[in-house]
C-alpha positions as CSV (number, residue, x, y, z in Angstrom):
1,X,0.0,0.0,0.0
2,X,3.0,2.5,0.6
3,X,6.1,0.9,-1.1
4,X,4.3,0.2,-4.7
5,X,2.5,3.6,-5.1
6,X,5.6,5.7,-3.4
7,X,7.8,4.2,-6.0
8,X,6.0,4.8,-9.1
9,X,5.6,8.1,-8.2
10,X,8.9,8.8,-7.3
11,X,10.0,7.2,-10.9
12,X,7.7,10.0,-12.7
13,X,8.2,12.7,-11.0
14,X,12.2,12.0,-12.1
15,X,11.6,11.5,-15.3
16,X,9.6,14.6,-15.0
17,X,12.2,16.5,-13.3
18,X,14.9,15.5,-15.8
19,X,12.9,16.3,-19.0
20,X,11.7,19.8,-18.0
21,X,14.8,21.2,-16.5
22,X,17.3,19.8,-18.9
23,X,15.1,21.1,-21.3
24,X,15.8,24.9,-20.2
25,X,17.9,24.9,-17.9
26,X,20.7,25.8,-20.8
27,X,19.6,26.3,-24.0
28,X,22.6,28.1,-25.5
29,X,24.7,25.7,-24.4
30,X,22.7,22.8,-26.1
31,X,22.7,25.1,-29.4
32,X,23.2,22.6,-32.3
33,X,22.0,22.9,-36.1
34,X,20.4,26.4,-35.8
35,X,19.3,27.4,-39.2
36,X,20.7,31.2,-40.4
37,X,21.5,32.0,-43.5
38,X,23.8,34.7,-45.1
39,X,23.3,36.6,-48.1
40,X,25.9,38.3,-50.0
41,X,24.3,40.3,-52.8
42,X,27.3,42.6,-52.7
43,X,28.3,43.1,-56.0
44,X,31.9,44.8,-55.3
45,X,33.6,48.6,-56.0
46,X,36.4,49.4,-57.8
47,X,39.4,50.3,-55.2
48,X,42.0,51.6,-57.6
49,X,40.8,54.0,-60.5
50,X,43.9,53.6,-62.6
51,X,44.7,50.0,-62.3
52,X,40.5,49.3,-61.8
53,X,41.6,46.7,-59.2
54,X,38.0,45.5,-58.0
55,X,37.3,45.2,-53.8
56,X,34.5,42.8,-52.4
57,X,33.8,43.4,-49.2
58,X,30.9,41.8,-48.7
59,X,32.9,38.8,-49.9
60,X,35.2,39.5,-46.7
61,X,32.3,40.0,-44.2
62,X,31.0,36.5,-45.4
63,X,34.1,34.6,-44.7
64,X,34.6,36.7,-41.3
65,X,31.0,35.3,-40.6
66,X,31.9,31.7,-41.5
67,X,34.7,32.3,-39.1
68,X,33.6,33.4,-36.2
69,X,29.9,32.0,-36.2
70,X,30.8,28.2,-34.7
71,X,30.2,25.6,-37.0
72,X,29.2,23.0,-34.2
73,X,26.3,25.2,-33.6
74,X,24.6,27.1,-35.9
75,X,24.1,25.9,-39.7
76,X,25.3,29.2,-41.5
77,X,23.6,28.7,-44.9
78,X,25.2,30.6,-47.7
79,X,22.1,31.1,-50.0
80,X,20.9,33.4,-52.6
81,X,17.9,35.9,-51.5
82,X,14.9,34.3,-53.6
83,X,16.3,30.7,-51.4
84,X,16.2,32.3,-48.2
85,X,13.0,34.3,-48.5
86,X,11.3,30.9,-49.6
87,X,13.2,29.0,-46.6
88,X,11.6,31.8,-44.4
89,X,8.5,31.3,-45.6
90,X,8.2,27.8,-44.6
91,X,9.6,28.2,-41.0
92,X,12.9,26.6,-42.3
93,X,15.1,29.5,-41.3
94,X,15.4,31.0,-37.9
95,X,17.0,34.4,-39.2
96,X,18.7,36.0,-41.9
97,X,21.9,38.0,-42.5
98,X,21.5,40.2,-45.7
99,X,24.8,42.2,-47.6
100,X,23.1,44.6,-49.9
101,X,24.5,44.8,-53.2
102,X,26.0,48.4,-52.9
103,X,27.8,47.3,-49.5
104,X,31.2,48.3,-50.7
105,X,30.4,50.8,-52.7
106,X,28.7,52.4,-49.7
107,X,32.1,50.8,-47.7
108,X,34.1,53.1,-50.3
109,X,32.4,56.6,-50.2
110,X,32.4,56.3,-46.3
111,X,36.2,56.4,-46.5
112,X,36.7,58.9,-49.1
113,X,33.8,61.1,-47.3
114,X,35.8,61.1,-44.0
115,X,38.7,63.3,-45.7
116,X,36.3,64.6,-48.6
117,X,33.3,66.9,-47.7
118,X,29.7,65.9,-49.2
119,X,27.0,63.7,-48.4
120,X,27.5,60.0,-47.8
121,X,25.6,57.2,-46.6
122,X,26.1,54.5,-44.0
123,X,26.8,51.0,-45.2
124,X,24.0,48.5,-43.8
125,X,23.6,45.2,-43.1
126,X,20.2,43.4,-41.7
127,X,19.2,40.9,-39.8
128,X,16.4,39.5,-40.9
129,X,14.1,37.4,-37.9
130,X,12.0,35.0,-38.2
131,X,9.1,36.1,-35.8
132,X,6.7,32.8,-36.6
133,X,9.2,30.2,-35.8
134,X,8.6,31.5,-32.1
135,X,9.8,34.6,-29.7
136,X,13.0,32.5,-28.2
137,X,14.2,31.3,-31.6
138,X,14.2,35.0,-32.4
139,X,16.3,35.9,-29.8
140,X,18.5,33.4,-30.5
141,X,18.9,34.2,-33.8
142,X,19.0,37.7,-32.8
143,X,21.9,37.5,-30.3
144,X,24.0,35.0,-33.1
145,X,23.6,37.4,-35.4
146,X,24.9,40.4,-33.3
147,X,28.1,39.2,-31.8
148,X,29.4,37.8,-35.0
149,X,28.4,41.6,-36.8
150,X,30.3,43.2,-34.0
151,X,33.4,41.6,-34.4
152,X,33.3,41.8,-37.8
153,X,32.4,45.4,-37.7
154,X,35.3,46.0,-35.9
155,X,37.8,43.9,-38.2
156,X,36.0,45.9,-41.2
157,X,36.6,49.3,-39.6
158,X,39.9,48.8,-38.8
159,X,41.0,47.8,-42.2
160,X,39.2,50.8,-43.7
161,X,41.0,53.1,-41.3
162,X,44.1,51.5,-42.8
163,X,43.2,52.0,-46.3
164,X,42.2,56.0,-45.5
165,X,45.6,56.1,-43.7
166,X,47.1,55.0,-46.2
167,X,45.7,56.9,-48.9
168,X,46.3,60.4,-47.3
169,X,50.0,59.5,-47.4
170,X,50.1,58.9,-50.6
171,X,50.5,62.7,-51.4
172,X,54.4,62.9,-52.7
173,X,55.1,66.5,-53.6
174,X,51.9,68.2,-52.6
175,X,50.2,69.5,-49.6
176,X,50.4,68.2,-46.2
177,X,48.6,65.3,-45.8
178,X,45.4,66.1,-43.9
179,X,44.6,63.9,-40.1
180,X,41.5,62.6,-39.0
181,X,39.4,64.0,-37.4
182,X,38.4,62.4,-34.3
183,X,35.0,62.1,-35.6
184,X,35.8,60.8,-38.6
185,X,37.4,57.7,-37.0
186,X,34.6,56.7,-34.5
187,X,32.7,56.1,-37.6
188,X,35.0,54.5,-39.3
189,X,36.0,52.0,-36.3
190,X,32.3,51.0,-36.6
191,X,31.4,51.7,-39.9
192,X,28.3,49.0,-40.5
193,X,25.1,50.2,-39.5
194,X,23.2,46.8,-38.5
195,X,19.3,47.0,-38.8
196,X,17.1,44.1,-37.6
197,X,13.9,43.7,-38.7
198,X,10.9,41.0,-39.0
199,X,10.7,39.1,-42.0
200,X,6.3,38.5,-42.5
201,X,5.6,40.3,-39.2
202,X,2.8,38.0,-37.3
203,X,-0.3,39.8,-37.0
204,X,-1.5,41.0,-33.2
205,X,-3.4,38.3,-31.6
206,X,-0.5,35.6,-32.2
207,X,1.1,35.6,-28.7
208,X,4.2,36.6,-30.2
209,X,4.0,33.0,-32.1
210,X,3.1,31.1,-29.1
211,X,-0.9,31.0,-29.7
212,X,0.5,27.5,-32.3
213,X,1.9,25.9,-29.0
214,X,-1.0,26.7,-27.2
215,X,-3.3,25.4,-29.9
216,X,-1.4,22.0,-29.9
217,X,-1.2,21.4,-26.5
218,X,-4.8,22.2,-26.1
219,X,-5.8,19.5,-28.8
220,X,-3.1,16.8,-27.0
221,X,-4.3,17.3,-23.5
222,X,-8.2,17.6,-24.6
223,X,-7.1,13.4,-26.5
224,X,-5.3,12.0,-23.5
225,X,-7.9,13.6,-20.9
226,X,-10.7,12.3,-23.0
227,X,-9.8,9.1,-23.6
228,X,-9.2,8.8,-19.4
229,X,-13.3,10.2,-18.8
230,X,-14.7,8.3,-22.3
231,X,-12.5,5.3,-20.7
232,X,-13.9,5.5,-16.7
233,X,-17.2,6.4,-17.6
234,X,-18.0,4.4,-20.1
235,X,-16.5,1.1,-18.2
236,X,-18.7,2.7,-15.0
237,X,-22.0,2.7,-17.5
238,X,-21.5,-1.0,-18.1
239,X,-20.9,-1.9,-14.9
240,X,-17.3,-2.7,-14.9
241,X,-15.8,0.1,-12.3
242,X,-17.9,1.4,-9.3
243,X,-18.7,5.4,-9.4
244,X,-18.9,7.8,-6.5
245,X,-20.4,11.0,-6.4
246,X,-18.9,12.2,-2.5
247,X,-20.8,10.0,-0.2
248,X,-22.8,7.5,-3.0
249,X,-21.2,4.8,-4.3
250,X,-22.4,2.9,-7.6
251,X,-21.6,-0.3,-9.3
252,X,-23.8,-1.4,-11.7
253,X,-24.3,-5.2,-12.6
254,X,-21.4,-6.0,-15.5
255,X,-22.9,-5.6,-18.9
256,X,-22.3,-8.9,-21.2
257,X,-20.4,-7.2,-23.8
258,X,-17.0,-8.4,-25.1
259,X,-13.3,-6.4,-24.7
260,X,-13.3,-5.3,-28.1
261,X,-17.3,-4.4,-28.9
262,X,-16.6,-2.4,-25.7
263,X,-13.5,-0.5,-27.5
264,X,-15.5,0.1,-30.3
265,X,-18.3,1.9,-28.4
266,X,-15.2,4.2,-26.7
267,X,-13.5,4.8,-30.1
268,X,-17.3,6.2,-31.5
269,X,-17.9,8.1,-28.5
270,X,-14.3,10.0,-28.8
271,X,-14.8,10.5,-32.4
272,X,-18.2,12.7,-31.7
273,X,-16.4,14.4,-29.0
274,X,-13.4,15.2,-30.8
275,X,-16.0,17.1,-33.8
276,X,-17.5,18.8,-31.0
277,X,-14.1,19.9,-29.0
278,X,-12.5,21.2,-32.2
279,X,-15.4,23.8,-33.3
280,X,-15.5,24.7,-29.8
281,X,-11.7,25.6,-29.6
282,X,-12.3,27.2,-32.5
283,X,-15.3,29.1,-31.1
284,X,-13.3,29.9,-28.2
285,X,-10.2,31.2,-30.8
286,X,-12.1,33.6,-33.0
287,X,-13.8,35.1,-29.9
288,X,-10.4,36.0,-27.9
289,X,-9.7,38.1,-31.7
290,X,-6.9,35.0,-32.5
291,X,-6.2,35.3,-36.4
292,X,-7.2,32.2,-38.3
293,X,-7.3,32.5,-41.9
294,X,-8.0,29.3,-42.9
295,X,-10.4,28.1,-39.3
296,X,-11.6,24.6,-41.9
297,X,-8.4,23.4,-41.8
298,X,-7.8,24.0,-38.9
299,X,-11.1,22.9,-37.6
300,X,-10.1,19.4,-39.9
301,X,-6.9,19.1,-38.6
302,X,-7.5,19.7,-34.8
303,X,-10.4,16.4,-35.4
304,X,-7.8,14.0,-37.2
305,X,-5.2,15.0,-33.9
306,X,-7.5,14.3,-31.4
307,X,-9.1,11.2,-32.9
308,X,-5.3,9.7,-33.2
309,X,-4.2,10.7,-29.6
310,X,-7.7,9.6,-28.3
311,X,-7.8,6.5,-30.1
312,X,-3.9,5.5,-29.1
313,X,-4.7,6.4,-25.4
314,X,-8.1,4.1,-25.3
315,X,-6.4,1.5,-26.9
316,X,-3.3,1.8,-24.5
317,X,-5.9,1.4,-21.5
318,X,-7.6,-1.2,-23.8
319,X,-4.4,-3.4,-23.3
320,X,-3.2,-2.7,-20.2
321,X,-5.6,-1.3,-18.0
322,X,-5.4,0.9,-15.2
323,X,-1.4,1.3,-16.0
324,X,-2.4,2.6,-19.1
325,X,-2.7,5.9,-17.6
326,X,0.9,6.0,-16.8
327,X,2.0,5.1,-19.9
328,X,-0.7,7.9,-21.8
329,X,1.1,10.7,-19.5
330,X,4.6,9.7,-20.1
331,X,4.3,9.4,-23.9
332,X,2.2,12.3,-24.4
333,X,2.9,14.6,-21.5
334,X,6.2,14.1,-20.0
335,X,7.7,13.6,-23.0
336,X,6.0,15.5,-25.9
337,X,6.3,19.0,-24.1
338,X,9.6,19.3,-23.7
339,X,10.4,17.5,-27.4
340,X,7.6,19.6,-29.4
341,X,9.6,22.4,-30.2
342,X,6.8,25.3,-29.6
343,X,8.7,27.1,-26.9
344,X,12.3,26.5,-26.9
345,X,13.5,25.3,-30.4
346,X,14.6,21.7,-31.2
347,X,18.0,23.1,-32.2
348,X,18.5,24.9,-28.2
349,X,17.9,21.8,-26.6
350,X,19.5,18.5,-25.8
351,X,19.9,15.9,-28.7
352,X,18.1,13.4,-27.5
353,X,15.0,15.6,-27.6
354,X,15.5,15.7,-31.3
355,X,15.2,12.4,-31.4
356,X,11.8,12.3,-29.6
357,X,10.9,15.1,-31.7
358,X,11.0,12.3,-34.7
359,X,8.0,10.7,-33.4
360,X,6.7,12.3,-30.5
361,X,2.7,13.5,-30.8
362,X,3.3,16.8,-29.6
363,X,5.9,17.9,-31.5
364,X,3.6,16.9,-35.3
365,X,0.9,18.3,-33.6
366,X,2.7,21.8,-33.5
367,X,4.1,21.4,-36.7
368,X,0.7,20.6,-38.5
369,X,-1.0,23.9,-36.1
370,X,1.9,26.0,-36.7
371,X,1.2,25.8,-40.7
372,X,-2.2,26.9,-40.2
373,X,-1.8,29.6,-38.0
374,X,1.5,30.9,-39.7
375,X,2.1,29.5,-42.7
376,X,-0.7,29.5,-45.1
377,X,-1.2,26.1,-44.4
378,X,1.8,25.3,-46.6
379,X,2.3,21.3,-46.8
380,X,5.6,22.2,-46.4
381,X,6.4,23.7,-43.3
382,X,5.1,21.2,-41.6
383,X,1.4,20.2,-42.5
384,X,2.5,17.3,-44.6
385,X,4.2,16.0,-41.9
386,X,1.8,16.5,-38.9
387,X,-1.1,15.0,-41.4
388,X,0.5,12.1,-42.3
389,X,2.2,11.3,-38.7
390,X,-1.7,12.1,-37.5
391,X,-2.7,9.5,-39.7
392,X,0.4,6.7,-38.8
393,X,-0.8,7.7,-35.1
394,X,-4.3,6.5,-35.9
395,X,-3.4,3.5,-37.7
396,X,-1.1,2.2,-34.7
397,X,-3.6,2.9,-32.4
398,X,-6.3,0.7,-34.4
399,X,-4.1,-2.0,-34.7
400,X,-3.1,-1.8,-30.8
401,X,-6.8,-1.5,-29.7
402,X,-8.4,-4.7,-32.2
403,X,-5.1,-7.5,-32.0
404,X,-5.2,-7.1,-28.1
405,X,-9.2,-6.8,-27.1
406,X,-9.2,-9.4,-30.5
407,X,-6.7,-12.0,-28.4
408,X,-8.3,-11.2,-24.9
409,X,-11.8,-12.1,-26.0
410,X,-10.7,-14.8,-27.7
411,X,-8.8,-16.2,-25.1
412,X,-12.0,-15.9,-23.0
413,X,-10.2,-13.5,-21.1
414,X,-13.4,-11.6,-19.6
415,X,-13.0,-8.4,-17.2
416,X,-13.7,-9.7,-14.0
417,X,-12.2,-9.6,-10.5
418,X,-9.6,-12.0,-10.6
419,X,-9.7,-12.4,-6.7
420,X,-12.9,-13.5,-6.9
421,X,-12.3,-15.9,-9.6
C-alpha cells in the first residue's frame, strides 16, 4: 500500500524533473544545427581607378561570418535571396543575414567622405528574424547574429581606417597630408550600421508566435484527458468500475459485452467528442480576436489530432488497464512538451530531444498547427508531416486496440475480478 504507489511516483516525478529542466535549464549551451542564413548580394567597388583593381567586401564580411559564427552550432547557410526568403517562408530558417549589393560601394564613399566633404551614406547590413518560428528562436537568432556583426564590424573598420591612412599619405610633392578628425574615425571604427527587422511580421493576436503551442497542447491534453473520462465512464456505465459521487457509491451489474465491442463503443464516443471539442476551440479562438485564416483546416486538422491521440490512449488502457494511464502521460505529457519544439526550439535543446521530436505526438501536432496559423497552411512547413504522422498515429492505435481486445476475447479472457475468480 505504501512501497508500490511511493515508487511509481517517485519514478515519474524523475523522469519529469529531468525532461523539464534539462530542457531549459541551458539552452545556448545545447545550441546545435540552428538554421541562419547569409546573403551576399554585394556586388563589389572598384578600389583603384587607374589599375580598376576590384574590392568585395561583402565577400570578406562573409568569410569573417563563416569564421567566427561556430560551425558546431549554428548551420550558416550561404544562399541566394529568392532561397532564403522561400526558406523563411516555410519556417525553415530562424533568421537572416542580408549584404546589400552596394555594400562596398557604400564601404568606399564612407572612407573617401571622412577626408572629402559631401554627403554619404552609411553601409548596412540586416538581420532579418523570423518572428513565426517562435519569440526564443528570435532571440537566439538575434543575439547570433549580433556578436558575429560586432566583431566583424570592428575587423571591417579597422582595415578601412588603414586604407584611409594610407591613402592620405600617398600625397608625394603636394600638400600636407590632412589627419582625421576624431569624428571621422569613430565612424570609421564601426562603420556598419546593423538594422534588424521582422521578415512576415505575425499579426497582433498571435502571442508573439506562441498562440500554435497553445493550440497544440490544447488538442493533445483535450485526446489524453478524454480518452481517461470516455475510458472511466464508459467502463462505470457498463458496470465494470464502481462510481462515486462524495458520499454515494455505484456499481452497476457488469454488462455482457465483449473487450473489443466495448472498444469500439469508446473509439465512436471520442470520435463525436473530438468534432464537438475542435469547433468549440475554435469558437473559443475567434472570440479571444486570435487570427485564423483558414479556421476549416484548422477545424479538420485539430479532429484528425485528437481522434489519433484519443484513439492510441483508449487502446493503451484497452491493453493494459489501469497502467495505461501511466503510460498515456509519459508518452504524451512528459515527453511531448519538452520535445515539441513550440517554446524552446529543437536546435536549443538537448539531442536526445531531437530524437523524440521524430515521433513524439506533440511535437507533429505543432508542426501541423503552426502551418495553419502561420504558414498559409503550406504542406511544407510542416502540414504534410503533422497529417501524415496524424494519420500513422491512428493506424497504430487501431491495430493496438483490435489484436489485443481481439486475443483477450478470444482467449476468454473476460473483465472480471480476478480475486474472486
Amino acid at each position: 500500500m505504501v512501497l508500490l504507489p511511493l515508487g511509481v511516483l517517485v519514478l515519474l516525478t524523475t523522469l519529469l524533473g529531468i525532461m523539464y529542466l534539462d530542457y531549459v535549464a541551458d539552452p545556448e549551451k545545447n545550441l546545435h544545427d540552428f538554421p541562419i542564413a547569409l546573403v551576399n548580394r554585394d556586388l563589389g567597388d572598384v578600389a583603384d581607378s587607374e589599375t580598376q583593381q576590384r574590392v568585395n567586401f561583402g565577400d570578406q564580411i562573409s568569410e569573417g561570418l563563416r569564421q567566427r559564427v561556430p560551425a558546431d552550432k549554428i548551420d550558416l547557410r550561404m544562399l541566394g535571396i529568392n532561397e532564403a526568403e522561400q526558406q523563411m517562408r516555410l519556417g525553415q530558417l530562424y533568421g537572416a543575414i542580408i549584404i546589400p549589393s552596394d555594400f562596398s560601394k557604400r564601404l568606399s564613399i564612407l572612407g573617401m567622405g571622412s577626408v572629402i566633404p559631401g554627403d554619404i551614406q552609411q553601409p548596412i547590413i540586416t538581420v532579418q528574424t523570423n518572428p513565426r518560428t517562435g519569440a526564443y528562436a528570435t532571440q537566439i537568432a538575434l543575439r547570433i547574429s549580433n556578436e558575429a556583426l560586432t566583431a566583424v564590424n570592428k575587423q571591417v573598420g579597422e582595415q578601412l581606417t588603414e586604407r584611409v591612412n594610407a591613402q592620405l599619405t600617398q600625397q608625394p610633392g603636394g600638400p600636407p597630408a590632412p589627419e582625421l578628425s576624431g569624428a571621422s574615425r569613430i565612424v570609421l571604427a564601426q562603420p556598419i550600421q546593423v538594422i534588424t527587422e521582422e521578415y512576415y511580421p505575425l499579426p497582433s493576436g498571435s502571442g508573439q508566435g506562441l498562440t500554435a503551442f497553445f493550440y497544440a497542447l490544447l488538442l493533445l491534453l483535450a485526446g489524453v484527458v478524454g480518452a481517461m473520462v470516455i475510458h472511466t465512464m464508459i467502463d462505470a456505465q457498463l458496470g465494470f468500475v464502481p462510481t462515486e459521487y462524495g458520499p454515494w457509491y455505484v456499481h452497476y451489474p457488469p454488462t455482457p459485452i465483449s473487450r473489443f465491442t466495448t472498444l469500439l463503443i469508446k473509439w465512436g464516443v471520442f470520435v463525436v467528442a473530438a468534432n464537438v471539442i475542435a469547433g468549440v476551440f475554435l469558437l473559443v479562438g475567434k472570440l479571444l480576436d486570435m487570427p485564423i485564416d483558414n479556421p476549416l483546416a484548422l477545424f479538420l486538422y485539430s479532429v484528425l489530432a485528437m481522434t489519433a491521440v484519443g484513439v492510441t490512449g483508449l487502446s493503451t488502457l484497452a491493453a493494459i488497464g489501469s497502467a495505461g494511464l501511466l503510460v498515456n502521460l509519459i508518452l504524451f505529457i512528459i515527453l511531448g512538451l519538452p520535445s515539441s519544439g513550440g517554446t524552446v526550439p529543437i536546435e536549443a535543446t538537448p539531442r536526445y530531444f531531437g530524437w523524440l521530436a521524430e515521433f513524439e505526438p506533440m511535437h507533429q501536432v505543432y508542426l501541423g498547427v503552426r502551418s495553419i496559423l502561420y504558414f498559409d497552411s503550406s504542406f511544407q512547413a510542416g502540414l504534410s508531416r503533422g497529417v501524415w504522422m496524424a494519420l500513422l498515429g491512428l493506424a497504430v492505435g487501431l491495430v493496438l486496440g483490435t489484436v489485443f481486445t481481439r486475443f483477450y476475447d478470444r482467449k476468454g479472457l473476460e473483465r472480471s475480478n480476478i480475486l474472486q475468480d
